[in-house]
C-alpha positions in Angstrom: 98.1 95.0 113.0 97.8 96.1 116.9 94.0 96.8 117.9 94.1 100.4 117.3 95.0 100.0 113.8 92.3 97.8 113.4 89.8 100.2 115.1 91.0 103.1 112.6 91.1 100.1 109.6 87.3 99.6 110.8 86.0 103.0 111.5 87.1 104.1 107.4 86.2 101.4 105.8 83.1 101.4 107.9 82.1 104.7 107.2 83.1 103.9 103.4 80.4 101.0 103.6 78.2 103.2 105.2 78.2 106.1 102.8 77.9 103.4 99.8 74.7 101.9 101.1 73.0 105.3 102.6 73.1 104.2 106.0 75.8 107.1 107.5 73.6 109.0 109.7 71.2 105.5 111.2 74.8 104.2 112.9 77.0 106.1 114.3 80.4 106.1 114.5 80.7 102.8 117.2 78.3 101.4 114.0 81.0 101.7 111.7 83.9 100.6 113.6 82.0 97.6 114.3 80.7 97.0 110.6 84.2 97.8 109.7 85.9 95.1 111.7 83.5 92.6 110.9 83.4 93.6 107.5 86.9 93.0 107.4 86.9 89.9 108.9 83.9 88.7 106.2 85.8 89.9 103.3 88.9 88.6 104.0 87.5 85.0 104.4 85.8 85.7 101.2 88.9 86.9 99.4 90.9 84.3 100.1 89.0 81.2 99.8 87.9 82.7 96.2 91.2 84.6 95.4 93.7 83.6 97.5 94.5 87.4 99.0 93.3 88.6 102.2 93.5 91.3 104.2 97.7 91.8 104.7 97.5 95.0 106.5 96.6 98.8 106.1 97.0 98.8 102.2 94.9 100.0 99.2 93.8 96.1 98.4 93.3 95.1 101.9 90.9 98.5 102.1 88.8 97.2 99.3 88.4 93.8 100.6 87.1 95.2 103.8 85.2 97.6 101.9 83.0 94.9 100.3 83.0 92.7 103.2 81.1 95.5 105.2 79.2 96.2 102.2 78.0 92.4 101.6 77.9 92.7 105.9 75.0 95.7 105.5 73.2 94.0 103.1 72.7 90.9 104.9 71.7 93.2 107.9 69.1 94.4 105.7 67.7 90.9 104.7 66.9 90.2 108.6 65.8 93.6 109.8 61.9 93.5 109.5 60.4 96.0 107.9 58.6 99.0 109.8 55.1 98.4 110.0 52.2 101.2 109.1 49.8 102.0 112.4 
């Protein structure tokens, strides 16, 4: 895929992710793209050392793949963000 397929790949799955875990309106669209992408790039890896299918390009299974990669991608954001503090 050329890089602006990958930034529209990352931007809806992304903004999927996003909508998912309830974080939409904290990131922004730049925060999706980026989740998206790296998402991707996560679930892929996953996918194919457990399943042996990656992401093959701008299909229905690759979607789902990047889908949970971002989701699994938020969550470990989560895990490291501290939490707010009362004053």
């Amino acid at each position: 895929m050329n890089i602006l397929l990958w930034i529209i790949f990352g931007a809806l799955a992304g903004w999927i992710a996003s909508v998912i875990m309830g974080t939409n309106r904290r990131q922004g669209l730049l925060g999706d793209i980026l989740i998206g992408i790296v998402g991707a790039l996560l679930g892929g890896w996953i996918a194919s050392a457990l399943l042996g299918v990656g992401i093959t390009g701008f299909n229905l299974v690759s979607l789902l793949i990047a889908v949970g990669g971002a989701v699994l991608l938020i969550v470990i954001m989560r895990a490291f963000r501290r939490p707010a503090t009362m004053p």
